[in-house]
Biopython code that builds the backbone (N, CA, C, O; Angstrom):
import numpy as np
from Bio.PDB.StructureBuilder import StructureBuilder

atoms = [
    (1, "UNK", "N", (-4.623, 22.590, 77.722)),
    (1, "UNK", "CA", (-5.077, 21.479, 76.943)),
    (1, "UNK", "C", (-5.945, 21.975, 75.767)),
    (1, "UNK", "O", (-5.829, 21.501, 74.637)),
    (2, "UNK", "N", (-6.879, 23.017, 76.106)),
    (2, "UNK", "CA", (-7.471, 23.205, 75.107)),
    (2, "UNK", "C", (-6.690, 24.341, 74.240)),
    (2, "UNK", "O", (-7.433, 24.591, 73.290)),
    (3, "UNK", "N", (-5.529, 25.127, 74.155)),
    (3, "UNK", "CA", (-4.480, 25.971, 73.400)),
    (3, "UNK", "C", (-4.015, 24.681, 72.213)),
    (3, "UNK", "O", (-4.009, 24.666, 70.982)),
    (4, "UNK", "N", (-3.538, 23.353, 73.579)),
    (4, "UNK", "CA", (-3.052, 22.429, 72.507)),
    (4, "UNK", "C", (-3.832, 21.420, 71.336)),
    (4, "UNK", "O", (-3.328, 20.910, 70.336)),
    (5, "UNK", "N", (-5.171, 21.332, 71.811)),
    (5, "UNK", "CA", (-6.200, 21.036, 70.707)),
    (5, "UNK", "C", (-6.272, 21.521, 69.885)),
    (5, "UNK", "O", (-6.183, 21.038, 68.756)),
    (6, "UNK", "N", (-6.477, 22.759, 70.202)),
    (6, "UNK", "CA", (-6.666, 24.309, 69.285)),
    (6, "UNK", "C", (-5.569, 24.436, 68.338)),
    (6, "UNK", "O", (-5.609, 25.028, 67.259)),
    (7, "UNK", "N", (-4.621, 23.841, 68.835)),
    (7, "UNK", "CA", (-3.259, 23.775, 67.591)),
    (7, "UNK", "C", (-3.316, 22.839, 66.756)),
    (7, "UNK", "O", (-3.129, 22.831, 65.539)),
    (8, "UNK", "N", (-3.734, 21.613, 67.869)),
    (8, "UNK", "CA", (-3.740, 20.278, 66.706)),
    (8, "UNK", "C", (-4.550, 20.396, 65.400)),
    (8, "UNK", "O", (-4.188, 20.271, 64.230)),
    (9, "UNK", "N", (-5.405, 20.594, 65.784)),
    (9, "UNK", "CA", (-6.921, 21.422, 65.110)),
    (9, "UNK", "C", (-6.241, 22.001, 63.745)),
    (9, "UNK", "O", (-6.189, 21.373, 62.688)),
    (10, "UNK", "N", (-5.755, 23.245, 63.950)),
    (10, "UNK", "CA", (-5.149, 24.153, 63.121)),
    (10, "UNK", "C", (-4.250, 23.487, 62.629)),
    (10, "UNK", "O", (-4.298, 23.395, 61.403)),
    (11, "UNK", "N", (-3.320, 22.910, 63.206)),
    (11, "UNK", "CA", (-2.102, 22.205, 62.288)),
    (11, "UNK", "C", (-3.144, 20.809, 61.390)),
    (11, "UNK", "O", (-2.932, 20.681, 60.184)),
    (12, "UNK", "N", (-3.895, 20.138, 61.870)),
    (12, "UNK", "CA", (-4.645, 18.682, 61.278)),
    (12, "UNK", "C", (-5.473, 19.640, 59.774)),
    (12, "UNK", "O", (-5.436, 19.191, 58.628)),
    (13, "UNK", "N", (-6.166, 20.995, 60.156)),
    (13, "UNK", "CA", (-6.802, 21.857, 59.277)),
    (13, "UNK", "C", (-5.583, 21.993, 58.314)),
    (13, "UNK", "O", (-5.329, 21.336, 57.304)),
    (14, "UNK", "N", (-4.961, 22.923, 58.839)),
    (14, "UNK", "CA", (-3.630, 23.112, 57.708)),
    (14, "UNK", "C", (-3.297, 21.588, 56.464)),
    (14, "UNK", "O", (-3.301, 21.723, 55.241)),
    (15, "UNK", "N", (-3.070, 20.411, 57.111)),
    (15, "UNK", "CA", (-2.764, 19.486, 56.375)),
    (15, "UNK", "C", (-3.302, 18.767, 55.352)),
    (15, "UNK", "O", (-2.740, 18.214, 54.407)),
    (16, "UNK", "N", (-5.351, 18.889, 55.873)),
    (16, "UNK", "CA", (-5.988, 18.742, 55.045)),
    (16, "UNK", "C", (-6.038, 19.855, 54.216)),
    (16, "UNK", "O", (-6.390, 19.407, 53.125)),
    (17, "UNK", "N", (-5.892, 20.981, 54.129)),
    (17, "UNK", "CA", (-6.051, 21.777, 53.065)),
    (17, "UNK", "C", (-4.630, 21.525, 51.671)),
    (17, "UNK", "O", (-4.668, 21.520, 50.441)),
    (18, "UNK", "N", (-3.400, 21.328, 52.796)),
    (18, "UNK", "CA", (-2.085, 20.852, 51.572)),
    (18, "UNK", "C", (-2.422, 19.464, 50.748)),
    (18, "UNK", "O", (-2.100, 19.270, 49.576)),
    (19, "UNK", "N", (-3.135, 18.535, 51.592)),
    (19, "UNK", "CA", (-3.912, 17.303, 50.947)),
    (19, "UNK", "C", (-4.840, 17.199, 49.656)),
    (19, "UNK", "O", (-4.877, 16.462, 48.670)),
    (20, "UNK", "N", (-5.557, 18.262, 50.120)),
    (20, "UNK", "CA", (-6.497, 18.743, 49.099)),
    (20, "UNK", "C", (-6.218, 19.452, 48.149)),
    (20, "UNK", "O", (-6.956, 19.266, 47.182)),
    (21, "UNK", "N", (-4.859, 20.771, 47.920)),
    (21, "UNK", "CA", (-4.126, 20.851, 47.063)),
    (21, "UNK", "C", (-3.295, 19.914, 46.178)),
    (21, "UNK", "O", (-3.421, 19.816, 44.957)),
    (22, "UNK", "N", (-2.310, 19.144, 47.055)),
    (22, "UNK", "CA", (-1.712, 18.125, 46.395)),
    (22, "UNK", "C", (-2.543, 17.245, 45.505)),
    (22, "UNK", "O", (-2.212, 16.969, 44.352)),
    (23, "UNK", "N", (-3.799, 16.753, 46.179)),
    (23, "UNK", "CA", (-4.825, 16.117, 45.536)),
    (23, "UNK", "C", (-5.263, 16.530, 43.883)),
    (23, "UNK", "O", (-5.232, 15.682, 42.992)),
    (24, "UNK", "N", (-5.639, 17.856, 43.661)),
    (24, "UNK", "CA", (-5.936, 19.076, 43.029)),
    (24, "UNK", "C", (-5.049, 18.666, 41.810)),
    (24, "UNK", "O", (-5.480, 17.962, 40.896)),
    (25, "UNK", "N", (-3.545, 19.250, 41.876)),
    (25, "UNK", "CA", (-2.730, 18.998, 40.899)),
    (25, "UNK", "C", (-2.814, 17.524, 40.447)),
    (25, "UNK", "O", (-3.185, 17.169, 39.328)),
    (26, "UNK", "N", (-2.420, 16.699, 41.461)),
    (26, "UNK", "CA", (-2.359, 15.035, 41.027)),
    (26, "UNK", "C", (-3.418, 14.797, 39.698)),
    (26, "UNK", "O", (-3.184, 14.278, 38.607)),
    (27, "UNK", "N", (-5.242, 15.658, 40.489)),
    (27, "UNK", "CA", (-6.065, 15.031, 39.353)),
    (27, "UNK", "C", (-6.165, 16.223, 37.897)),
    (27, "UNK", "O", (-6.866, 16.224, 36.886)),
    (28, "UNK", "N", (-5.163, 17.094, 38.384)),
    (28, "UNK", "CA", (-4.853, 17.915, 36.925)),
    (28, "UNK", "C", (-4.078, 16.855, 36.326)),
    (28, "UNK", "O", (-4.694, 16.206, 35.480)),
    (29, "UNK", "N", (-2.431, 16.386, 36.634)),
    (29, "UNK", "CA", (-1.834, 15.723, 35.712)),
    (29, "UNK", "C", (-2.651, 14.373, 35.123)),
    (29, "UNK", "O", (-2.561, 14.024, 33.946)),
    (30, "UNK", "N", (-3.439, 13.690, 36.102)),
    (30, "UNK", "CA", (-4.055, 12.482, 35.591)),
    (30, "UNK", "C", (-4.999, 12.752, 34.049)),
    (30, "UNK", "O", (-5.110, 12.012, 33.071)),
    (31, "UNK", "N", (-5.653, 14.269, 34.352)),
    (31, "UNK", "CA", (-6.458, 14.877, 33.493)),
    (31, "UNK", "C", (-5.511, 15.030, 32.338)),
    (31, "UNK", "O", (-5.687, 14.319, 31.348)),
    (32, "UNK", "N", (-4.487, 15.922, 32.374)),
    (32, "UNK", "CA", (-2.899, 15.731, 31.306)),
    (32, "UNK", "C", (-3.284, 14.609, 30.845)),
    (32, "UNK", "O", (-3.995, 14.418, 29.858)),
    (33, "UNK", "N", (-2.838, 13.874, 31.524)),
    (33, "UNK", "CA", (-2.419, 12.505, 31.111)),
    (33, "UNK", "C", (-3.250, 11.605, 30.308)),
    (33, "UNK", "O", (-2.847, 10.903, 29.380)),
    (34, "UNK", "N", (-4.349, 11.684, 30.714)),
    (34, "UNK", "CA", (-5.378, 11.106, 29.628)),
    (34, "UNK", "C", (-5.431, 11.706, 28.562)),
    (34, "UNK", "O", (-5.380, 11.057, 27.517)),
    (35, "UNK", "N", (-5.552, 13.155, 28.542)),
    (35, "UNK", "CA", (-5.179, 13.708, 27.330)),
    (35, "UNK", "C", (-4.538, 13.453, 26.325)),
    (35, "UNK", "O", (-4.927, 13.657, 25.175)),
    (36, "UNK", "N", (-3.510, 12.990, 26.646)),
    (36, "UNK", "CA", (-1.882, 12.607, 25.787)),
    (36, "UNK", "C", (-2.518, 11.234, 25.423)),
    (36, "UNK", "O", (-2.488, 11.011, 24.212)),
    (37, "UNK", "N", (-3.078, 10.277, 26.173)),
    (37, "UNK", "CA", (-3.312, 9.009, 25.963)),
    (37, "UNK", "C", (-3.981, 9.108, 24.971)),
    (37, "UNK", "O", (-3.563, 8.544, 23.960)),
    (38, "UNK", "N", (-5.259, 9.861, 24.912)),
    (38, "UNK", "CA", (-6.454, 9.790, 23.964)),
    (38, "UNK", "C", (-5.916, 10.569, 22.782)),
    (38, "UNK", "O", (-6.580, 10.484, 21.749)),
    (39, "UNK", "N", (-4.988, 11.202, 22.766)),
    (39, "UNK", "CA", (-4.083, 11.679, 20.930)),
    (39, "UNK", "C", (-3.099, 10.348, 21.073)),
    (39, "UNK", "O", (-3.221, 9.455, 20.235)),
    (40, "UNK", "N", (-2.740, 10.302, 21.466)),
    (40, "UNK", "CA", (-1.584, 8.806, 21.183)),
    (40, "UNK", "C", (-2.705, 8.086, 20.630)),
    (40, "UNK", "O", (-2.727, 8.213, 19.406)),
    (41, "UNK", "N", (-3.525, 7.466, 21.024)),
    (41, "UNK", "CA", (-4.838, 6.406, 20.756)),
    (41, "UNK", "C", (-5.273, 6.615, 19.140)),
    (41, "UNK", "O", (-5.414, 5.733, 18.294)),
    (42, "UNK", "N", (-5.465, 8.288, 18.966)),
    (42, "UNK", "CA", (-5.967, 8.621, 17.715)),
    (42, "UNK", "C", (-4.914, 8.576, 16.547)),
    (42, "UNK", "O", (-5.167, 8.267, 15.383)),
    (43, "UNK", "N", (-3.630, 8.954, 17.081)),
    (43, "UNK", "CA", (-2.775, 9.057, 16.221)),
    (43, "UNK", "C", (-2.466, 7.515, 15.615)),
    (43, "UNK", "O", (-2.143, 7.222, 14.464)),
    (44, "UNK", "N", (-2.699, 6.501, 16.932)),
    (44, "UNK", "CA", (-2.256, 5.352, 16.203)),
    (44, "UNK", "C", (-3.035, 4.599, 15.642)),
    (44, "UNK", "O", (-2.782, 3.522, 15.102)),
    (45, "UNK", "N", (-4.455, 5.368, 15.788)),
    (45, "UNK", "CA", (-5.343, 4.439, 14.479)),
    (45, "UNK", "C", (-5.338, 5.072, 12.924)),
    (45, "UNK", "O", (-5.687, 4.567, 11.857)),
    (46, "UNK", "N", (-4.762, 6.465, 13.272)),
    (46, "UNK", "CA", (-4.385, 7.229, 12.105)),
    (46, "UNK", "C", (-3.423, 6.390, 11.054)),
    (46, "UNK", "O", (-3.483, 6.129, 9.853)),
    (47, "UNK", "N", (-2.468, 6.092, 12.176)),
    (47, "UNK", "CA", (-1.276, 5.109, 11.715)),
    (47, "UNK", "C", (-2.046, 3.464, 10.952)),
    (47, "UNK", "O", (-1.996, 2.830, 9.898)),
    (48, "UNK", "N", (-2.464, 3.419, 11.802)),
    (48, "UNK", "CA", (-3.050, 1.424, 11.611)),
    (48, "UNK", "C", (-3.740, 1.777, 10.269)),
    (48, "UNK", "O", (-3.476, 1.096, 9.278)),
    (49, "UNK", "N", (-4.678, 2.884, 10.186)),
    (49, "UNK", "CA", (-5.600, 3.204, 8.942)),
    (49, "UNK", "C", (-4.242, 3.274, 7.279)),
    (49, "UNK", "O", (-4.112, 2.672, 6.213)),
    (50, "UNK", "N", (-3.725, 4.092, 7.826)),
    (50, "UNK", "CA", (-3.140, 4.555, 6.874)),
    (50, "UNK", "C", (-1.986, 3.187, 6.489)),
    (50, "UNK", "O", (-1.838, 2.985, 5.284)),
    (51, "UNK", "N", (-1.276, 2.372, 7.352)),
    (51, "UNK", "CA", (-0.709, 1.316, 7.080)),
    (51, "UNK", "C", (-1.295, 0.120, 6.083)),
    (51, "UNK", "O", (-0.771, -0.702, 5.330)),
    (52, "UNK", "N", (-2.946, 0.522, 6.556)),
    (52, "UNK", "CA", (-3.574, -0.284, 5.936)),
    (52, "UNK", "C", (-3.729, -0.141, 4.543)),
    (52, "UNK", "O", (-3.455, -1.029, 3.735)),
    (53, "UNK", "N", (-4.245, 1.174, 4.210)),
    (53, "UNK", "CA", (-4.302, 1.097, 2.727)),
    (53, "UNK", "C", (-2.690, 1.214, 2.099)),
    (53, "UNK", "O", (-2.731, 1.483, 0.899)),
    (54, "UNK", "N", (-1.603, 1.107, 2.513)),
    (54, "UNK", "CA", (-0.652, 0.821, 1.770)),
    (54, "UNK", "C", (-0.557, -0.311, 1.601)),
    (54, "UNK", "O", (-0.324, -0.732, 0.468)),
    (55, "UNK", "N", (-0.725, -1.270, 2.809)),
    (55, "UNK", "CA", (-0.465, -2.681, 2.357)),
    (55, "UNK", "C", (-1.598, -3.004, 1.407)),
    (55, "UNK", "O", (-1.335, -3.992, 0.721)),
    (56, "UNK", "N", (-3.094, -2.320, 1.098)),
    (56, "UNK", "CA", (-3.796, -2.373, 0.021)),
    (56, "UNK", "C", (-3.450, -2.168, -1.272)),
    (56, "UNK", "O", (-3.795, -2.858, -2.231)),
    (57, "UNK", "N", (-2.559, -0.922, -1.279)),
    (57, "UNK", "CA", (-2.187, -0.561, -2.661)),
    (57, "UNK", "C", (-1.069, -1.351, -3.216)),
    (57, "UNK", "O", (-0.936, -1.469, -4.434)),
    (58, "UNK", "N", (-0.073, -2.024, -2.175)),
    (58, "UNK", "CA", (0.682, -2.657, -2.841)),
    (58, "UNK", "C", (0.337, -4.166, -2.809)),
    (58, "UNK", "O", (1.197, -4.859, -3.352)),
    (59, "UNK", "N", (-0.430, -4.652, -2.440)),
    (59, "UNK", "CA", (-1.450, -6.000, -2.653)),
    (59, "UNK", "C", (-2.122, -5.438, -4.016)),
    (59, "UNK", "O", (-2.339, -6.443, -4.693)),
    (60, "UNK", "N", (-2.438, -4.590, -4.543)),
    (60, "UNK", "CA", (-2.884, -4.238, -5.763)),
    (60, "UNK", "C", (-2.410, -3.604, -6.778)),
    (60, "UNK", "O", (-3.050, -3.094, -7.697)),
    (61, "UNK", "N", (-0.793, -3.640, -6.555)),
    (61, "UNK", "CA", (0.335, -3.320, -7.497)),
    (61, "UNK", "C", (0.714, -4.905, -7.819)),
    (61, "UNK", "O", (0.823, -5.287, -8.984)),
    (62, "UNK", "N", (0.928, -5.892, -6.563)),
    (62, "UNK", "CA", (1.380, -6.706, -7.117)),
    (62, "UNK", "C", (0.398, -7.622, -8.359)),
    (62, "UNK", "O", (0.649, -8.311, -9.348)),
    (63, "UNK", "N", (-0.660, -7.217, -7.727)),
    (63, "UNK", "CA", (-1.560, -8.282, -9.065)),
    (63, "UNK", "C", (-1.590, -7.974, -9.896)),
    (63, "UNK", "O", (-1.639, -8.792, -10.814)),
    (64, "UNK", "N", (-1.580, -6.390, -10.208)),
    (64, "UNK", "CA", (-1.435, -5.814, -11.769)),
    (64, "UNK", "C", (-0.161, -5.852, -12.333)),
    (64, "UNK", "O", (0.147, -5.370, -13.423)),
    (65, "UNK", "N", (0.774, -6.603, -11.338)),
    (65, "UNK", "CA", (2.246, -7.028, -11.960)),
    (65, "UNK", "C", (2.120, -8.214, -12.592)),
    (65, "UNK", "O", (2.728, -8.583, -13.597)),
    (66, "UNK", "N", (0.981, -9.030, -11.713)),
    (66, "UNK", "CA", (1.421, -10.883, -11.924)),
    (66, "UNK", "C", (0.595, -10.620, -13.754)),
    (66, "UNK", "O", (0.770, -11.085, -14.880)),
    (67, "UNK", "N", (-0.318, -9.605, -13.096)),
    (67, "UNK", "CA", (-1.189, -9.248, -14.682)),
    (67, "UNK", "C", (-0.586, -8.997, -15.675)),
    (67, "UNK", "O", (-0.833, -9.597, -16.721)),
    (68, "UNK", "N", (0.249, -8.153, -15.603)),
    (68, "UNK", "CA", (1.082, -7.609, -16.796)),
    (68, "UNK", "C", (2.161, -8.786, -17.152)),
    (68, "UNK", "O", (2.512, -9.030, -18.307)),
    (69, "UNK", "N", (2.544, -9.342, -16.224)),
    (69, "UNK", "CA", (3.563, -10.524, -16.277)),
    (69, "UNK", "C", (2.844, -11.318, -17.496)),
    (69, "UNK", "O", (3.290, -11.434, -18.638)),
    (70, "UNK", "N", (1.586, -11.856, -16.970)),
    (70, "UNK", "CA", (0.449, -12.917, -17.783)),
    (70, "UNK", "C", (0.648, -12.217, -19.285)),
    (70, "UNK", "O", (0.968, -12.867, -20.280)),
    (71, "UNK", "N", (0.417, -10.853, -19.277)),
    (71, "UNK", "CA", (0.118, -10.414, -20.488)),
    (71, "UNK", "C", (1.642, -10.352, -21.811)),
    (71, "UNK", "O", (1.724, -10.391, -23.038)),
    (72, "UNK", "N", (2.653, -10.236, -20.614)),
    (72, "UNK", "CA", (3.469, -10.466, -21.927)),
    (72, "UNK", "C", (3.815, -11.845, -21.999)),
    (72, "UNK", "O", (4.222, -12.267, -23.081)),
    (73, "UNK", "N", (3.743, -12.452, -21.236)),
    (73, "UNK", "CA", (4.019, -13.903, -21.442)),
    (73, "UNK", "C", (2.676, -14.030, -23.098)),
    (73, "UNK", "O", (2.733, -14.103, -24.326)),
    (74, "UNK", "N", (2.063, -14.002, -22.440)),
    (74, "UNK", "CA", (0.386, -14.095, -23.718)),
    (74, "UNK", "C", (0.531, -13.439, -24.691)),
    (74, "UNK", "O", (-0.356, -13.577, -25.534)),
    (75, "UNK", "N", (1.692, -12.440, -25.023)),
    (75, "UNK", "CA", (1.814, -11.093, -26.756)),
    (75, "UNK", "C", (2.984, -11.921, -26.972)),
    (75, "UNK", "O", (3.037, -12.320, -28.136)),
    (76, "UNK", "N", (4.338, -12.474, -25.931)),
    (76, "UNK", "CA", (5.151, -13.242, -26.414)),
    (76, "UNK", "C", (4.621, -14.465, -27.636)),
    (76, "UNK", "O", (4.696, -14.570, -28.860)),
    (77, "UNK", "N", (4.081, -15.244, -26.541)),
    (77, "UNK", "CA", (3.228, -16.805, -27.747)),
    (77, "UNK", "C", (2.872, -16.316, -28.887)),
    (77, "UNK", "O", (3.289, -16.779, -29.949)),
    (78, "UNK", "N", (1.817, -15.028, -28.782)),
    (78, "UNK", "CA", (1.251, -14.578, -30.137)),
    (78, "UNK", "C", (2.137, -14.230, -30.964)),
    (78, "UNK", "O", (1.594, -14.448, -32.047)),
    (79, "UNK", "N", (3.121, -13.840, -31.159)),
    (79, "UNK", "CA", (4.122, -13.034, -31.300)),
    (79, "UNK", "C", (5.203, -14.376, -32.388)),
    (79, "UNK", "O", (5.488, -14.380, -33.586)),
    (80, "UNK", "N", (5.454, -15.111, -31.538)),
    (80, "UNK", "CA", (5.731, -16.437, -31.803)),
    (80, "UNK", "C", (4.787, -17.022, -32.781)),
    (80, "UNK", "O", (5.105, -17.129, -33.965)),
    (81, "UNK", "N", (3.586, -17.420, -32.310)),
    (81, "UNK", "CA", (2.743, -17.651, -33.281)),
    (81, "UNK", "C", (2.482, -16.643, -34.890)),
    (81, "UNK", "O", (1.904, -17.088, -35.881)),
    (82, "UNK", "N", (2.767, -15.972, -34.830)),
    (82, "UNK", "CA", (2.327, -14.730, -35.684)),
    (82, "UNK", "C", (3.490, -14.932, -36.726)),
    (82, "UNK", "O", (3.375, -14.843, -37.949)),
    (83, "UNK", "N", (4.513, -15.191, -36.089)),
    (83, "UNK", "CA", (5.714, -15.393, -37.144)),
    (83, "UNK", "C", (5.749, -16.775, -37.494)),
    (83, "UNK", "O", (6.396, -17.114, -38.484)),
    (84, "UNK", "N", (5.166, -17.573, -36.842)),
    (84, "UNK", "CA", (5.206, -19.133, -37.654)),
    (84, "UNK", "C", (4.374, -18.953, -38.612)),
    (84, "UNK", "O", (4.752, -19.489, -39.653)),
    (85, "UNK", "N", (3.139, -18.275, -38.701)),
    (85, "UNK", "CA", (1.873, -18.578, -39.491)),
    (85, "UNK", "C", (2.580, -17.306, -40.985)),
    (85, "UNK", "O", (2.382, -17.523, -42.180)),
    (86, "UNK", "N", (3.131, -16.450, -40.596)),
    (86, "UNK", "CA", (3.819, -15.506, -41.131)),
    (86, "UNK", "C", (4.415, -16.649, -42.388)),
    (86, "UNK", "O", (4.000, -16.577, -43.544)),
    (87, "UNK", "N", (5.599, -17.845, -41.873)),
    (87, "UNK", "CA", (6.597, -18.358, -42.712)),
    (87, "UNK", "C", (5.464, -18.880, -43.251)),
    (87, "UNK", "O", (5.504, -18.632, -44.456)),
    (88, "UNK", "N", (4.393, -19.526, -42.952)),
    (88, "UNK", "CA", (3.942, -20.618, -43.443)),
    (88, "UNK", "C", (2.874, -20.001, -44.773)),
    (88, "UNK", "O", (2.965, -20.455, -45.914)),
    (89, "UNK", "N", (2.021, -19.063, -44.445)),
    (89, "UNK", "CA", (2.087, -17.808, -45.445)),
    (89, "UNK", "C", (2.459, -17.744, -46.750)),
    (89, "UNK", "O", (1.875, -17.978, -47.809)),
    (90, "UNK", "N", (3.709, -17.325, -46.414)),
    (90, "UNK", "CA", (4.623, -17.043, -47.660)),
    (90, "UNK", "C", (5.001, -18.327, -48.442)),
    (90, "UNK", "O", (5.190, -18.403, -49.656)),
    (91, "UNK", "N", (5.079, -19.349, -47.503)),
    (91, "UNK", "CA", (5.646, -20.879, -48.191)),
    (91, "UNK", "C", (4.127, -20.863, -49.612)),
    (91, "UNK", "O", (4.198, -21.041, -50.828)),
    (92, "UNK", "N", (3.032, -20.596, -48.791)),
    (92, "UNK", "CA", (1.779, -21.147, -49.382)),
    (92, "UNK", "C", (1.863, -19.846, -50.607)),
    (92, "UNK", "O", (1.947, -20.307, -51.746)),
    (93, "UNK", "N", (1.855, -18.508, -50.542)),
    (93, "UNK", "CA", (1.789, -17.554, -51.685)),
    (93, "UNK", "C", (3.243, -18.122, -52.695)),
    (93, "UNK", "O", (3.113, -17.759, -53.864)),
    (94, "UNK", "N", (4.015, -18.596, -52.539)),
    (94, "UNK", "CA", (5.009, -18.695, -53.386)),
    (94, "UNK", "C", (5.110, -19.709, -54.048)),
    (94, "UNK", "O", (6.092, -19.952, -54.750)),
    (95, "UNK", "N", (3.755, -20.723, -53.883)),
    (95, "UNK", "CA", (3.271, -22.117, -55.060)),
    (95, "UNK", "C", (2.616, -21.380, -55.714)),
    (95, "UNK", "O", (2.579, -21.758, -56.885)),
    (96, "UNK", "N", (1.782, -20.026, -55.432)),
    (96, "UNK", "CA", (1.294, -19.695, -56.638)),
    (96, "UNK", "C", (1.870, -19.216, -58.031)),
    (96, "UNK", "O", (2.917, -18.581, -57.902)),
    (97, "UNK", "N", (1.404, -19.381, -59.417)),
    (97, "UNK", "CA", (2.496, -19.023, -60.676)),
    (97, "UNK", "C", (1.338, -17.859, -60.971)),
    (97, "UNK", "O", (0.108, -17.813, -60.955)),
    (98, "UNK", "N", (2.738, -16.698, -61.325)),
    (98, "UNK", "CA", (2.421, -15.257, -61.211)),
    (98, "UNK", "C", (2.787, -15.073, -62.992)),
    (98, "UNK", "O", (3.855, -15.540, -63.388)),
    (99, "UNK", "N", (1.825, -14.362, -64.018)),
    (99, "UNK", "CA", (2.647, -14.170, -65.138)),
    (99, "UNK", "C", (2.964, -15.439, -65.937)),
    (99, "UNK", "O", (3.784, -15.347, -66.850)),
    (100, "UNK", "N", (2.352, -16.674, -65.656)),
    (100, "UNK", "CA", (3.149, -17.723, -66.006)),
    (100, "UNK", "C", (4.486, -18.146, -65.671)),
    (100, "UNK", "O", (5.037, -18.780, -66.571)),
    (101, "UNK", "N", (5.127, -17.973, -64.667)),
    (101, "UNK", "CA", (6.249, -18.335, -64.171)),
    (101, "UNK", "C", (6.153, -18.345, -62.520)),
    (101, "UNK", "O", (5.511, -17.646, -61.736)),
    (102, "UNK", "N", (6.905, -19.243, -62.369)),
    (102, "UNK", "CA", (6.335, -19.829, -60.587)),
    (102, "UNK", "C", (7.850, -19.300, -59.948)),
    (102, "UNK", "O", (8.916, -19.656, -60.450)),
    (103, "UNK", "N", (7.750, -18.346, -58.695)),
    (103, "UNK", "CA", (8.571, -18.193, -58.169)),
    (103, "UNK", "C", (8.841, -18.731, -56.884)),
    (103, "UNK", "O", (7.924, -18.587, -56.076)),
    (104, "UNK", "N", (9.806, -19.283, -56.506)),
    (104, "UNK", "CA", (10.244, -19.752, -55.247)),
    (104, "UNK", "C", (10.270, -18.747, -53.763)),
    (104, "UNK", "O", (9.337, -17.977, -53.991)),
    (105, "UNK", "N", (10.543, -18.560, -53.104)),
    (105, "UNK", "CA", (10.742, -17.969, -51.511)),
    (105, "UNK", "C", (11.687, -17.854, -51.744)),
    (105, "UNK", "O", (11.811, -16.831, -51.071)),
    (106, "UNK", "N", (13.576, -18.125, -52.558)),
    (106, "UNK", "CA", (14.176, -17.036, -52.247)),
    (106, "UNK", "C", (14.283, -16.148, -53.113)),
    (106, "UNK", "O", (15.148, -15.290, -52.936)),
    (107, "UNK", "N", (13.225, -16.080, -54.600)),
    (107, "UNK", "CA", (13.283, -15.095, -55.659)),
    (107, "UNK", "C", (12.092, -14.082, -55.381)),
    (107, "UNK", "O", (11.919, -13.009, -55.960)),
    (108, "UNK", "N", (11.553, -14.462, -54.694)),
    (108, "UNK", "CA", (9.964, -13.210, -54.306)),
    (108, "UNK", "C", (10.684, -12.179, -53.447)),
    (108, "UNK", "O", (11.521, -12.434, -52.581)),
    (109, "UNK", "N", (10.273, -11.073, -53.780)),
    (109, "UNK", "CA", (10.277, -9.947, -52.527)),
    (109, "UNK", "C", (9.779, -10.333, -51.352)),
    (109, "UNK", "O", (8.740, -10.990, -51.292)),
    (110, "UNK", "N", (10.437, -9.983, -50.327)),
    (110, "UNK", "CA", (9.776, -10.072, -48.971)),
    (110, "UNK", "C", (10.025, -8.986, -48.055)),
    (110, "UNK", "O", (11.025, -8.724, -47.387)),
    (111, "UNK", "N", (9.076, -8.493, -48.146)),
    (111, "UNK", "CA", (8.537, -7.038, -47.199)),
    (111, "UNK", "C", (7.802, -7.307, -46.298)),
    (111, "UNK", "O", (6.706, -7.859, -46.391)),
    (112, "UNK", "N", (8.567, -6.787, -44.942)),
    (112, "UNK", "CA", (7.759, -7.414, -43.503)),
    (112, "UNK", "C", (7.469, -6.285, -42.727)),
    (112, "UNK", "O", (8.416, -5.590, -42.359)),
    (113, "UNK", "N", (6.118, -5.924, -42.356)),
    (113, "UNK", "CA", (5.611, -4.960, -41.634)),
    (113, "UNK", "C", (6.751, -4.874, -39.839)),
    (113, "UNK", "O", (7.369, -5.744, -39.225)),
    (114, "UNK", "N", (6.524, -3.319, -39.580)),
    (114, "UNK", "CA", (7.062, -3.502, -38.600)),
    (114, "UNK", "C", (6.379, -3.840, -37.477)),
    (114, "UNK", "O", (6.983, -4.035, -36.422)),
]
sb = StructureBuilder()
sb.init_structure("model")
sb.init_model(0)
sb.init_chain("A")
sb.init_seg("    ")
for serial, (resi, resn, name, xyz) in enumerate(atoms, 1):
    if name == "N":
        sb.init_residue(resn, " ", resi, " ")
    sb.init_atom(name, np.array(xyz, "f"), 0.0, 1.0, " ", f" {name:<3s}", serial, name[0])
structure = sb.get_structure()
């Protein structure tokens, strides 16, 4: 009886020691494993950061589009305007009499900047 204690013993010893190995590795991979978690974690705020200022830069492409849009719409009008005041101009210089003789708008020179 006591040979067969003496075994149980030794074999129950034996099992806790494979327990305590198995144990061992398990809290190595868990240790792994967090590892990997905590770069995944970093990488994806790397990501979120960096997503972010793109959707910044192109939130700030588009306004300097709607801007530039505004602005030629705004050199168009002038542009427009510039050539009405242009005809109206010339209507008004061509009542004046030059030399004593009054010339009309289609006998005057007309030279137009580029």
């Amino acid at each position: 009886m006591i040979r067969n204690s003496s075994a149980e013993v030794e074999s129950g010893v034996k099992l806790v020691r494979e327990t305590e190995n198995v144990l061992g590795t398990i809290q190595e991979y868990v240790q792994t494993i967090n590892l990997h978690m905590e770069a995944i974690t970093t990488s994806a705020r790397k990501q979120s950061t960096g997503l972010a200022e793109v959707n910044a830069a192109v939130n700030q492409m588009d306004q300097v589009t709607q801007q530039n849009a505004a602005m030629v719409e705004e050199t168009s009008a002038a542009g427009s305007t510039l050539a009405d005041e242009s005809t109206r101009l010339r209507e008004l210089i061509s009542q004046f009499t030059l030399s004593g003789s009054a010339r009309s708008p289609d006998q005057s020179e007309h030279r137009y900047a580029a």
